[in-house]
C-alpha positions as CSV (number, residue, x, y, z in Angstrom):
1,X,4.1,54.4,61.1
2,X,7.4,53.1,59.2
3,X,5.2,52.9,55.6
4,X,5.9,55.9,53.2
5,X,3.3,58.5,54.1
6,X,2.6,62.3,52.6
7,X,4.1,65.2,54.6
8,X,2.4,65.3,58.1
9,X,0.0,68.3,58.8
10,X,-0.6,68.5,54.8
11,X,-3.5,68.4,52.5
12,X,-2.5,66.3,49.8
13,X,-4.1,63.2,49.2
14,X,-1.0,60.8,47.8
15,X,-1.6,58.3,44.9
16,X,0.9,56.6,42.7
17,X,4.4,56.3,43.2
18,X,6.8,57.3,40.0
19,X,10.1,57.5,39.1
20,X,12.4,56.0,41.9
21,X,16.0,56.3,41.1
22,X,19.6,56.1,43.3
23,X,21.4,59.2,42.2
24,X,24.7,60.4,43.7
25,X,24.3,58.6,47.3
26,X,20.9,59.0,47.6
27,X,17.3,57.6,46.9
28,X,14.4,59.6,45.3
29,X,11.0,59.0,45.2
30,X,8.4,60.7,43.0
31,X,4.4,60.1,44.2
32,X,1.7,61.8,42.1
33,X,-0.6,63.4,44.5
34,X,-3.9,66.1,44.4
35,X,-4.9,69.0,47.0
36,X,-8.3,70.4,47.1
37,X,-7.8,72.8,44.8
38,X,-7.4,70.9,42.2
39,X,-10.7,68.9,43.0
40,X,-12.2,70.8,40.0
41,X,-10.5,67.9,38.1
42,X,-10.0,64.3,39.4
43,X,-6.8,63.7,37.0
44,X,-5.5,67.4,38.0
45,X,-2.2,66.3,40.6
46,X,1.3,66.9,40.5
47,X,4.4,65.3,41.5
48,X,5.9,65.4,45.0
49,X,9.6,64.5,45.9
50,X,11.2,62.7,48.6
51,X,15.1,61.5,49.3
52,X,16.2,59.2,52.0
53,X,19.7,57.7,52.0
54,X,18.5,54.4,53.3
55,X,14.5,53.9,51.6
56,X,13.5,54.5,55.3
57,X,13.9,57.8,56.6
58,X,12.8,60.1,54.5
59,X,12.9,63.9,53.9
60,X,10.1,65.7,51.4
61,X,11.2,68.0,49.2
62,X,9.5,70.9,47.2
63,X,7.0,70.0,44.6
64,X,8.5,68.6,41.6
65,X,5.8,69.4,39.2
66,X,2.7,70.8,38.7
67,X,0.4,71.1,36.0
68,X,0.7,74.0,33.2
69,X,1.1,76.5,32.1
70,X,1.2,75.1,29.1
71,X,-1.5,73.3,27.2
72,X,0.1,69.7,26.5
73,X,-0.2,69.4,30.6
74,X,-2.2,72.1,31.9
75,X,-5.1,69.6,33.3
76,X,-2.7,67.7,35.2
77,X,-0.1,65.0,35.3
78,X,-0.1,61.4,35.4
79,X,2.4,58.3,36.0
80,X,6.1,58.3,34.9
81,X,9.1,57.1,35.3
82,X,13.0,58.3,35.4
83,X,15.6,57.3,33.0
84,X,19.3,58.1,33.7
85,X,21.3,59.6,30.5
86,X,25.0,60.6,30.3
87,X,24.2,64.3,30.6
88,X,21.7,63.3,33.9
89,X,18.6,62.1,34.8
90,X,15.4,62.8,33.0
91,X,11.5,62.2,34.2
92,X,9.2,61.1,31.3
93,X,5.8,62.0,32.0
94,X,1.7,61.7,30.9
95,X,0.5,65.1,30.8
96,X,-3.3,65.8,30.7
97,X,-3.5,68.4,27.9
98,X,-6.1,71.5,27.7
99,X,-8.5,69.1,25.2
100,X,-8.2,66.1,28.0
101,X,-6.4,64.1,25.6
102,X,-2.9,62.2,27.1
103,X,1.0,63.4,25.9
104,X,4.0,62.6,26.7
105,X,6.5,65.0,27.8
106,X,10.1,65.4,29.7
107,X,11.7,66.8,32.5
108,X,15.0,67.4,33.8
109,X,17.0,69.2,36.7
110,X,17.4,72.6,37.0
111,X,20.9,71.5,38.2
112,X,21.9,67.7,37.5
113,X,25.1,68.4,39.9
114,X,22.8,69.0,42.6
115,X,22.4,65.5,44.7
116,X,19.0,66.5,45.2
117,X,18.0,67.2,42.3
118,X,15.4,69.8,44.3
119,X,14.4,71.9,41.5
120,X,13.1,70.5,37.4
121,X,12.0,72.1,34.5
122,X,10.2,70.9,31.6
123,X,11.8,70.9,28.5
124,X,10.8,73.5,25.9
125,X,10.6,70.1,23.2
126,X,7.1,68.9,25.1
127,X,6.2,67.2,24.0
128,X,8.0,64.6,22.9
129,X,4.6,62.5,22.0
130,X,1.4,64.5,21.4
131,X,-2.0,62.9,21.6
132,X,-2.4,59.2,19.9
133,X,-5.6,59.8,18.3
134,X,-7.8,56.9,19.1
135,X,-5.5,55.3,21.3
136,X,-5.5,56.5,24.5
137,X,-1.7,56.4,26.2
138,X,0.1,57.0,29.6
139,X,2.7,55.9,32.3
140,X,6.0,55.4,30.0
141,X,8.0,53.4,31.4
142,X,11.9,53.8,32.4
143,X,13.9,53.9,28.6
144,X,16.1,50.9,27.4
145,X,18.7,50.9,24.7
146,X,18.6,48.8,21.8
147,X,19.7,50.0,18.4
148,X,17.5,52.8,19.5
149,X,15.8,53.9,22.6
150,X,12.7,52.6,23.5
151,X,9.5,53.1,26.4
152,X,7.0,51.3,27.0
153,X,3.5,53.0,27.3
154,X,-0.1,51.4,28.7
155,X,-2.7,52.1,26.0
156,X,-6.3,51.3,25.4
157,X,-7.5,50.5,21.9
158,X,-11.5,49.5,21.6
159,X,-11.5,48.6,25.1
160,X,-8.1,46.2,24.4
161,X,-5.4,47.3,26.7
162,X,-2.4,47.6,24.7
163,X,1.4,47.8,25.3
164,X,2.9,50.5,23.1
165,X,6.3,50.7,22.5
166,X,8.6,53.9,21.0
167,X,11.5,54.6,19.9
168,X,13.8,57.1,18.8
169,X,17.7,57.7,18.4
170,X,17.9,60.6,20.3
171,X,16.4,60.9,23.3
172,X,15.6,64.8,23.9
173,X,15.3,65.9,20.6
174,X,14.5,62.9,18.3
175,X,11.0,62.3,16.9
176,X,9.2,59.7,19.0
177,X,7.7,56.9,17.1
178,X,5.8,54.0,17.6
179,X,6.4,50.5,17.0
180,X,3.7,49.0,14.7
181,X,3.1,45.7,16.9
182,X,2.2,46.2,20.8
183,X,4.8,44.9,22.8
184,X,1.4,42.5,24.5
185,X,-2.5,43.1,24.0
186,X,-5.1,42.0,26.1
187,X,-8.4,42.0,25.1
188,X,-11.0,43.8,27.3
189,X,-8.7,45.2,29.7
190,X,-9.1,48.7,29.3
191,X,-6.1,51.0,29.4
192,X,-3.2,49.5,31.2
193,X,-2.1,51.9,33.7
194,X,2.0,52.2,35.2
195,X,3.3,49.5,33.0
196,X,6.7,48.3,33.9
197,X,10.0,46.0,31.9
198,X,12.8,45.0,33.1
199,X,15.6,42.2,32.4
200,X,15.3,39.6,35.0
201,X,18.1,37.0,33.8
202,X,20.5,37.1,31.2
203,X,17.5,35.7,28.8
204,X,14.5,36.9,30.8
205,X,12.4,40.0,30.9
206,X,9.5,40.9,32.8
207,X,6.5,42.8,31.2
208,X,3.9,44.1,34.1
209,X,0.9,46.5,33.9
210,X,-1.9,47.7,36.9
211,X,-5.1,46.3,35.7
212,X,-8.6,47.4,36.5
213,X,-9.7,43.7,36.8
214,X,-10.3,42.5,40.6
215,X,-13.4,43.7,41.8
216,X,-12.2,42.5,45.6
217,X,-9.2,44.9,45.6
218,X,-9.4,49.1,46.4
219,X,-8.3,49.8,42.8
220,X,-7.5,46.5,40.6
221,X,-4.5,44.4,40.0
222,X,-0.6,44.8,39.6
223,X,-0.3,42.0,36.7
224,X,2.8,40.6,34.9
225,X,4.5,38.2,32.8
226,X,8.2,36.4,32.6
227,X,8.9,35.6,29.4
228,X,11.7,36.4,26.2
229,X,11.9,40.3,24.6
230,X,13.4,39.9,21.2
231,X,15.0,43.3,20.5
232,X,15.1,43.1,16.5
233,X,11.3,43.1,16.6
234,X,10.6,44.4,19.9
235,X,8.3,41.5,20.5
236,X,7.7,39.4,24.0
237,X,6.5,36.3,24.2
238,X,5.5,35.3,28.2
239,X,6.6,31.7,29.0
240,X,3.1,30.8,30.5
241,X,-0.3,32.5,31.1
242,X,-0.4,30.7,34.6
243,X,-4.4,29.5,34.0
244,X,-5.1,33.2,33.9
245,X,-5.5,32.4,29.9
246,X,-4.6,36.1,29.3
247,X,-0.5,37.4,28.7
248,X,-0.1,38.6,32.5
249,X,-1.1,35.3,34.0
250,X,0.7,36.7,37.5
251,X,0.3,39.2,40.6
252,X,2.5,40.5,42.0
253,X,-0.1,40.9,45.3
254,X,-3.0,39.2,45.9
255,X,-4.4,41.2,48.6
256,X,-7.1,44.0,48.4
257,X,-4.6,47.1,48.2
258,X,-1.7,47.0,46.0
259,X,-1.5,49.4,42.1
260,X,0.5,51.2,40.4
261,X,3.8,50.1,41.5
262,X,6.9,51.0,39.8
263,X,10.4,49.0,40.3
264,X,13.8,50.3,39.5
265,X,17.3,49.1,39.5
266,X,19.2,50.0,42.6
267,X,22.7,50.8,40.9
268,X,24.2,51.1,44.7
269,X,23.2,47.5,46.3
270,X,22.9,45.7,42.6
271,X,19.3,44.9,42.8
272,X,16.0,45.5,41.8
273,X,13.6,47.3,44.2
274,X,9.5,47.5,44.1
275,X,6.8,50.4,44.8
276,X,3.2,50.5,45.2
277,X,0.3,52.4,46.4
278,X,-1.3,50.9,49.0
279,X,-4.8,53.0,48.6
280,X,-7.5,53.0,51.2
281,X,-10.8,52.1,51.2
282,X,-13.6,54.8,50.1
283,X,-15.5,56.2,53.3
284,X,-18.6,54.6,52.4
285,X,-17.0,51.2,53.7
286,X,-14.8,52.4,56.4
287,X,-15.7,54.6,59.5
288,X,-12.3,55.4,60.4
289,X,-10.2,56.7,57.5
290,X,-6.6,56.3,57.2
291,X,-4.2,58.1,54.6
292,X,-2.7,56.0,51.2
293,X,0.6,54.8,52.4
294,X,3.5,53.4,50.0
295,X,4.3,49.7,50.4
296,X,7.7,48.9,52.3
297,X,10.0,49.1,49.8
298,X,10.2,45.3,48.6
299,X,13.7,43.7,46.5
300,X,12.7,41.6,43.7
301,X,14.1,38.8,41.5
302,X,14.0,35.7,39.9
303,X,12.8,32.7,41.4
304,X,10.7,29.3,40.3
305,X,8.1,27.3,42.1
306,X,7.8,23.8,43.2
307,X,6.9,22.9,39.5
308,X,10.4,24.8,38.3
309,X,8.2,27.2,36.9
310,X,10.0,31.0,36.9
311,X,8.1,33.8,39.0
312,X,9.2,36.5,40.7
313,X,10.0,36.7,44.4
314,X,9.6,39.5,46.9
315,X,10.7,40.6,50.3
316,X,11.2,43.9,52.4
317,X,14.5,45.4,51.8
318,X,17.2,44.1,54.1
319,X,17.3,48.0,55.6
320,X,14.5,47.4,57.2
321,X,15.8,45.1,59.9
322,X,17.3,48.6,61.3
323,X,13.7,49.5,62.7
324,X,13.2,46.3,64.9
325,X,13.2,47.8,68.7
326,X,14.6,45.7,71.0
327,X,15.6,42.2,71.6
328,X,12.3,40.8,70.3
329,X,9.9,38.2,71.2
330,X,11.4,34.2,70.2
331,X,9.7,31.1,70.4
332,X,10.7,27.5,69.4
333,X,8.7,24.1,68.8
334,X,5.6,25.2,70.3
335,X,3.0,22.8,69.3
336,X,-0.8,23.9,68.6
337,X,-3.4,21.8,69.7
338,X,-6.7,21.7,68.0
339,X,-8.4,25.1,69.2
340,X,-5.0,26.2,70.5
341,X,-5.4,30.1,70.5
342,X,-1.9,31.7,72.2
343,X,-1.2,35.5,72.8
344,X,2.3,36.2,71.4
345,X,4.0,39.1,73.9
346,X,2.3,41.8,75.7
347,X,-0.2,44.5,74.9
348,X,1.0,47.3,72.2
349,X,1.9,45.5,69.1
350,X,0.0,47.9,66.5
351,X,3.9,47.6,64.7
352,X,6.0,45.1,63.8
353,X,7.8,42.5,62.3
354,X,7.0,39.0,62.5
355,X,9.0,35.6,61.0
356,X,7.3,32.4,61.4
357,X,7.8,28.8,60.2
358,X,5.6,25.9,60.9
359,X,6.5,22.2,59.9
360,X,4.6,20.2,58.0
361,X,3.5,16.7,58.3
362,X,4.3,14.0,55.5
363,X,0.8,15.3,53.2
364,X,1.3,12.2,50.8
365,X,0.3,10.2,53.7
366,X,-2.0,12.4,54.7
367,X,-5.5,10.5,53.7
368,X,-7.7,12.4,55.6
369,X,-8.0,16.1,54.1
370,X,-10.2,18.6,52.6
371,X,-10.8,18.8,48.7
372,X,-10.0,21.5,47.6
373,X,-11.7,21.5,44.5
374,X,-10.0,24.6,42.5
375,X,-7.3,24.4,40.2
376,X,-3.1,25.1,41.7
377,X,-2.5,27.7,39.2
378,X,-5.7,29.7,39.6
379,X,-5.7,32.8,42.0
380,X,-9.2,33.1,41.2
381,X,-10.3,29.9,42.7
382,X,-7.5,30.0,45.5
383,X,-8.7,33.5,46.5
384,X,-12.8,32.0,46.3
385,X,-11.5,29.0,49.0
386,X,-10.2,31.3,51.3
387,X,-13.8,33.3,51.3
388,X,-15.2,30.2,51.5
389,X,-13.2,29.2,54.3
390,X,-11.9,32.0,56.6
391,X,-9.9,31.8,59.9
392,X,-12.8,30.7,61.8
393,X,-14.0,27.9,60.1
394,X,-12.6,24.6,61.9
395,X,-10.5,22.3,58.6
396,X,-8.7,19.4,59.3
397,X,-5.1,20.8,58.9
398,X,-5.6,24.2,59.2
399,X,-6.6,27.5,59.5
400,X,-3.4,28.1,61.4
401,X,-1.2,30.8,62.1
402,X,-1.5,34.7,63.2
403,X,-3.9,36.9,64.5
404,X,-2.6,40.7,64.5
405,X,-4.0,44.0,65.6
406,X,-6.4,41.8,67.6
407,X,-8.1,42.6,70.7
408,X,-7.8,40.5,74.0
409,X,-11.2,39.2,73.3
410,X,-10.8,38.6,69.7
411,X,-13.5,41.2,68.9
412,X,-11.3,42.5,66.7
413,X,-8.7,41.0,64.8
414,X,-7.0,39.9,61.2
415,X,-6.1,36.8,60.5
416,X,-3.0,35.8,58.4
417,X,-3.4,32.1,58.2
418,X,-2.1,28.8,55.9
419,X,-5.1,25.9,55.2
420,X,-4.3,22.6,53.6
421,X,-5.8,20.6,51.6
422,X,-6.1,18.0,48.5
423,X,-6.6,19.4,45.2
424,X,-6.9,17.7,41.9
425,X,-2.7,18.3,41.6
426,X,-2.8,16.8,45.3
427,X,-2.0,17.9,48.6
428,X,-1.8,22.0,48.5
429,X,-1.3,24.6,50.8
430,X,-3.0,28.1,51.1
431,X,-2.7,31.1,52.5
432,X,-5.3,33.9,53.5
433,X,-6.2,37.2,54.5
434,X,-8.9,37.5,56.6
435,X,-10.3,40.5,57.6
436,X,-13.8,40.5,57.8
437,X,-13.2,40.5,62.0
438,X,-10.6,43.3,61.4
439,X,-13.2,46.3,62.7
440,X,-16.2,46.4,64.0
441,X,-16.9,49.2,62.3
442,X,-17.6,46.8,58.9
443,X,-20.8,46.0,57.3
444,X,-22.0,42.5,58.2
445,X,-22.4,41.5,54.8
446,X,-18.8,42.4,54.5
447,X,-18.4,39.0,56.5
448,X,-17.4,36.6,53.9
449,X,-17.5,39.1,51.0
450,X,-14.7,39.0,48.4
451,X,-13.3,42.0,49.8
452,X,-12.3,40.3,53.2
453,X,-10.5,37.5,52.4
454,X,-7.9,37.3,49.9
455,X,-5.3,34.3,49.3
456,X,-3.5,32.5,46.9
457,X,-2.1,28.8,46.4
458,X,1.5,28.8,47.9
459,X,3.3,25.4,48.1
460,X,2.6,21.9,47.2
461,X,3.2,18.3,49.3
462,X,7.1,18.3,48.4
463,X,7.8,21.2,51.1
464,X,8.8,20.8,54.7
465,X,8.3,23.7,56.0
466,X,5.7,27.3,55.4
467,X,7.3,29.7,56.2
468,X,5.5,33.7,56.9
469,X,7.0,37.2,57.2
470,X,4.1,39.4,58.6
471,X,5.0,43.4,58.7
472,X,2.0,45.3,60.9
473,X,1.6,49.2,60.6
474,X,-1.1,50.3,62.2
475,X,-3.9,49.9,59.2
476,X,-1.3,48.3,57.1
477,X,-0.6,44.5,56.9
478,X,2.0,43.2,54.6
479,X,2.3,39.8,54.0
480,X,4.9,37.2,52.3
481,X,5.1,33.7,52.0
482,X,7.4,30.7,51.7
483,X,10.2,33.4,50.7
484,X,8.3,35.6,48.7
485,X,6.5,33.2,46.4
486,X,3.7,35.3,47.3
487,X,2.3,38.3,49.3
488,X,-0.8,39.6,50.7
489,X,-1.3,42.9,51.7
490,X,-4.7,44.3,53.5
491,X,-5.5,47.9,54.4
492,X,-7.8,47.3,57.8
493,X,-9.4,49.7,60.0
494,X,-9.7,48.6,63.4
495,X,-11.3,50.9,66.1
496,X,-10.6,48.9,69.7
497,X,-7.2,47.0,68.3
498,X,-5.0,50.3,68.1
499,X,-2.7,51.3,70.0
500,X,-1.7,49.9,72.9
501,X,-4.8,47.7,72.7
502,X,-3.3,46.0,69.8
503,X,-1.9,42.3,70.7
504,X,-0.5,39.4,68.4
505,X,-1.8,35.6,68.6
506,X,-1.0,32.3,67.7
507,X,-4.0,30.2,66.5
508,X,-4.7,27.1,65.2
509,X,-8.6,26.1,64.0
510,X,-7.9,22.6,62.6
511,X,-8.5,19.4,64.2
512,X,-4.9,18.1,63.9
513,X,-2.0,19.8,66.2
514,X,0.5,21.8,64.6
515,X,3.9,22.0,65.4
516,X,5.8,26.0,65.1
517,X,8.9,25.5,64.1
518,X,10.4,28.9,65.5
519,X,8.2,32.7,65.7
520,X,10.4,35.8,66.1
521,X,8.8,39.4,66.1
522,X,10.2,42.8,67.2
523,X,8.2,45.9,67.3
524,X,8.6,48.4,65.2
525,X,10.1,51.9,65.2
């Protein structure tokens, strides 16, 4: 596959990615991960090491650190990120200490000259912050510089989750300490795990933390918030909760396997690029198992939605153009009758790269539609409509659009799909996830479960056009719409639809036809 994997022929079971960076003409990436010999201990992993000069082709490296030997990290070692200091770059890290509580500790190359940067050594300072008591800390975040430097750090206080922020004026050998106000609280959360900050605009920041909140997804939710960081206080205050009445009223995925990412500033193409771990599902719901990938790297700024309300947008990086095989599949104005189901190429399509845009008709003038009785701003409710719903289900206008890793007979198959309908903000567009036909190895009460069908709300009336961007990678399926606005992604286990069995269809399961604007896909190297 073309997703970030572990070494081939290795035991290591991959979990979060940490500390990306671009350092002297090449790209790292750090990925906590755990052998079975350290299954004495669930929290017991260390950090491996990649570099690719392109985020594509990558080449491991050896292990960049492992627990111990000494007691503030001998249990193991959790999230972290890498900041980049005059004298070279430096990983802060959450070591598990000999007692199981949390600290805080540093890193840094055996040789910073080294391009690398193959070989690290923990400081003999560690660690910079010891255990927090009662508050339980990890994942600091990339430093910024104010008057002082600062990190952010998830925290749990009495089952709030809490966003600490330190500081100190010297970043190796200063005393770390903590700002008295959390940078956000949110009650009941539990700890916030790989929190993230950022500047966005010239007056924008973004606050986001991975949130043990969706029952639907693998692991939980990546989370954030746009809003304004006042430095003299080191305060935020998010612009709008987004109906989620809570301070990280947005995802940045709404599918069922997305957490922990980590973003960092690309210093060699000026922009801002995303991480995740994709995890799989436990073995108890899946009969054929496939390994955590990383997400495709995705670039990431500032955008608004149709209400002018700022969000941030995401897309594959532009690199990843370089894997399309071929001079691809193109289609133009095709419309879709009512019931229209149209394979899309040949046979062998388990990877690869899809753009599609449908047109739209006039909505406002649209009198005959669904209700869609759920709230615009509400992932909840959008996500509940699309279980309600699913591809099969025959709407008005809509379900329409893909059906990848599917099998000629449609035994098997995941739907990527947009459904429209009135809500009480009016005429609405969603679009799902839906893949509860994705194996046949699933439970049947799997069918319509939340875990099967994921969506959010993605335009309103005033558009013209939907636009998709569909990546497929074997058990991998990556989804953005209109632009970025938002993305789906689905870990799915199919056991026919692999392979060369795998095709691509176009479908449409509303009474009204549909017209496609344009469709181009290329497989995938």
């Amino acid at each position: 596959g073309f997703h970030f994997q572990a070494p081939t022929n290795s035991s290591i079971w991959m979990i979060s990615p940490n500390a990306p960076v671009f350092y002297r003409g090449f790209y790292h990436l750090f990925y906590r991960f755990t052998t079975p010999s350290s299954s004495k201990s669930k929290n017991q992993s260390s950090w491996g090491h990649a570099i690719a000069k392109d985020l594509l082709h990558w080449t491991h490296l050896p292990t960049a650190l492992d627990p111990g030997p000494e007691r503030y990290d001998e249990q193991g070692i959790l999230g972290g990120s890498m900041t980049l200091l005059v004298q070279g770059p430096v990983i802060l890290y959450t070591g598990i200490s000999s007692d199981g509580a949390t600290t805080q500790n540093a890193a840094v190359p055996v040789d910073p000259g080294d391009a690398m940067l193959k070989h690290w050594k923990k400081i003999a300072q560690n660690p910079l912050i010891p255990a927090g008591g009662r508050v339980a800390m990890r994942d600091p975040s990339s430093a910024w510089r104010d008057s002082s430097w600062r990190i952010l750090l998830g925290g749990e206080n009495a089952s709030d989750g809490v966003g600490l922020v330190y500081w100190s004026n010297d970043f190796l050998d200063g005393e770390w300490k903590r700002l008295e106000t959390p940078l956000l609280r949110m009650p009941g959360a539990g700890i916030l795990e790989s929190p993230d900050f950022f500047q966005v605009s010239e007056s924008k920041h973004v606050v986001k933390a991975s949130l043990r909140d969706d029952p639907a997804a693998t692991f939980g939710s990546d989370s954030y918030a746009v809003g304004r960081y006042f430095s003299e206080n080191g305060s935020f205050v998010p612009d709008d909760d987004h109906g989620a009445g809570r301070t990280l009223g947005l995802r940045y995925d709404h599918g069922n396997s997305f957490f922990a990412s980590k973003s960092f500033a690309d210093t060699d193409k000026d922009r801002r690029v995303l991480w995740a771990l994709l995890p799989e599902d436990p073995p108890s719901k899946v009969a054929a198992r496939a390994p955590p990938v990383q997400s495709i790297p995705r670039k990431l700024w500032l955008g608004s939605d149709e209400d002018e309300e700022e969000l941030l947008l995401q897309l594959p990086v532009d690199e990843l153009a370089s894997l399309r095989i071929g001079p691809g599949i193109h289609m133009a104005d095709v419309t879709l009758e009512p019931g229209a189901v149209i394979q899309v190429g040949g046979d062998a399509l388990p990877q690869l790269d899809a753009e599609l845009v449908f047109e739209l008709p006039d909505l406002t003038t649209q009198m005959s539609m669904e209700n869609f009785d759920v709230e615009f701003s509400s992932t909840g409710n959008a996500a509940a409509h699309c279980r309600k719903k699913g591809a099969r289900v025959n709407g008005i206008l809509g379900p329409f659009g893909l059906l990848v890793l599917a099998t000629g007979d449609l035994a098997e198959h995941t739907a990527i799909f947009f459904h429209l309908g009135r809500s009480r903000k009016g005429p609405v567009a969603l679009v799902c996830a839906d893949h509860s036909r994705s194996s046949l190895a699933n439970h049947p009460e799997e069918d319509l479960s939340a875990a099967a069908l994921h969506g959010a709300f993605v335009a309103k009336a005033e558009v013209e056009v939907l636009e998709l961007r569909v990546l497929v990678d074997n058990s991998v399926v990556e989804t953005f719409a209109q632009g970025g606005k938002i993305s789906i992604t689905s870990r799915v286990y199919p056991t026919l639809a692999r392979g060369d069995a795998a095709r691509l269809f176009l479908f449409n399961n509303g009474s009204n036809a549909v017209r496609l604007k344009r469709l181009d896909a290329w497989t995938m190297k």
